[in-house]
Steps between C-alpha positions, in 0.01 A plus 500: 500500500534581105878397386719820383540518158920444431614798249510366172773507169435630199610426151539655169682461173485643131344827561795633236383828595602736163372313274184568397329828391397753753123350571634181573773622721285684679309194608765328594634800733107508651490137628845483564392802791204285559695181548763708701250643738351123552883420613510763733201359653508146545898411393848471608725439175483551113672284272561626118602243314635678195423684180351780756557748273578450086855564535747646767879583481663666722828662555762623782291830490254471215140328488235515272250803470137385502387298821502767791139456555593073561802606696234707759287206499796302615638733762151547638464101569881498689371832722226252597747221613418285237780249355531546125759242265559530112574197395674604123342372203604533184406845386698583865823554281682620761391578956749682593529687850190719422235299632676389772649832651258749373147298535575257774408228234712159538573389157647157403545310187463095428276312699467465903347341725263651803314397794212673503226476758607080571531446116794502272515682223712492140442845369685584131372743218576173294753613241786275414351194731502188398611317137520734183521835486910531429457802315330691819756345757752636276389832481397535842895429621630736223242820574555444907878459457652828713805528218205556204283673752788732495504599139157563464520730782684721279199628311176392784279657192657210227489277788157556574338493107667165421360352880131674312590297220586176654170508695291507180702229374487278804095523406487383193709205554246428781235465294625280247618272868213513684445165498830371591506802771231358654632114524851611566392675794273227612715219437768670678235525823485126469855401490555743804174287698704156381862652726327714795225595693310834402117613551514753202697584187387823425611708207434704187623563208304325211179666600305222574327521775374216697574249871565092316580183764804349462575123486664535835235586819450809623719685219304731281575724201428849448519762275439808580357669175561808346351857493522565130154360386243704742515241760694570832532190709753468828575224695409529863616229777309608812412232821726205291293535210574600149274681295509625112301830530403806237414816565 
């Protein structure tokens, strides 16, 4: 008798949907629906780990104009009893309640730890992990603080051009890093294998995509990619094993 395939858990990071001009965008939004419609097939759960969209700051009754047709997308996964977490990264300025109360969408900030299908899991967009990066951690516990989320909910609109142009700035600062991104985040994988038991690290954040060994058996690295170079790659644990896919 042929086993019975387990549902699997999907994956994503760094779509920063907003970003680009409106061809690109509209890829992204046409294999996000394909990718969506695979999940309603064959999975259970969807884990985005951060810099979903470009920015996002939200208020006691304002959001951002712009991602209605991402928001569908969203509630249409939930109305098929799929689990969804947004893991905040760093263009994640600020999850309020809307994701939670209006979509159905758990969101979380940091990293946690999961059991998923008999293997543990460290999921984290990456931002702020490890040595280095001060300036970040800094920023990151002023901008969430609810006393200066306060003030800038005064004027949403102000609010919501500098979060704009923090997100552009946050880019360029990644490119002149990239290489320390990348060995922060892996060395930072290692020293977790060296205190605890883990299967998979998985994050995002620099944009490298790729699944590396650790020194420490069965631990493995991976990063998920981004969607901002006309690739679309998700990660997709199905039957105990992880795969790196792209649409």
């Amino acid at each position: 008798m042929k086993t019975r395939d387990m549902p699997a858990t999907f994956f994503i990071s760094d779509i920063h949907i907003g970003l680009q001009d409106e061809k690109e965008e509209q890829l992204k939004f046409e294999n996000l629906e394909r990718l969506f419609a695979i999940i309603k097939n064959e999975g259970c759960s969807l884990y985005m780990l951060g810099d979903i969209l470009d920015y996002w700051m939200e208020f006691r009754h304002v959001i951002p104009k712009g991602f209605s047709r991402f928001f569908c997308l969203l509630s249409d996964l939930v109305r098929h009893n799929i689990e969804i977490v947004y893991v905040a990264g760093n263009h994640d300025f600020y999850l309020g309640r809307y994701f939670d109360d209006e979509l159905g969408v758990k969101t979380m900030y940091g990293m946690h730890e999961k059991l998923i299908d008999g293997r543990k899991f460290l999921v984290a967009h990456g931002d702020g992990l490890g040595k280095g990066d001060i300036g970040y951690k800094l920023f990151a516990r002023v901008v969430r603080n609810r006393f200066n989320l306060s003030l800038l909910g005064f004027h949403p609109d102000l609010a919501i051009s500098i979060m704009k142009g923090l997100s552009r700035f946050s880019r360029e600062h990644k490119k002149v890093d990239r290489v320390f991104e990348t060995d922060r985040l892996l060395n930072f994988a290692e020293s977790l294998a060296a205190e605890k038991e883990f299967d998979y690290f998985v994050c995002g954040h620099n944009h490298v995509q790729g699944i590396k060994d650790l020194s420490v058996t069965p631990s493995r690295y991976v990063n998920l990619g981004s969607w901002i170079d006309g690739r679309f790659p998700y990660g997709c644990l199905k039957n105990g094993v992880f795969q790196l896919n792209e649409l």
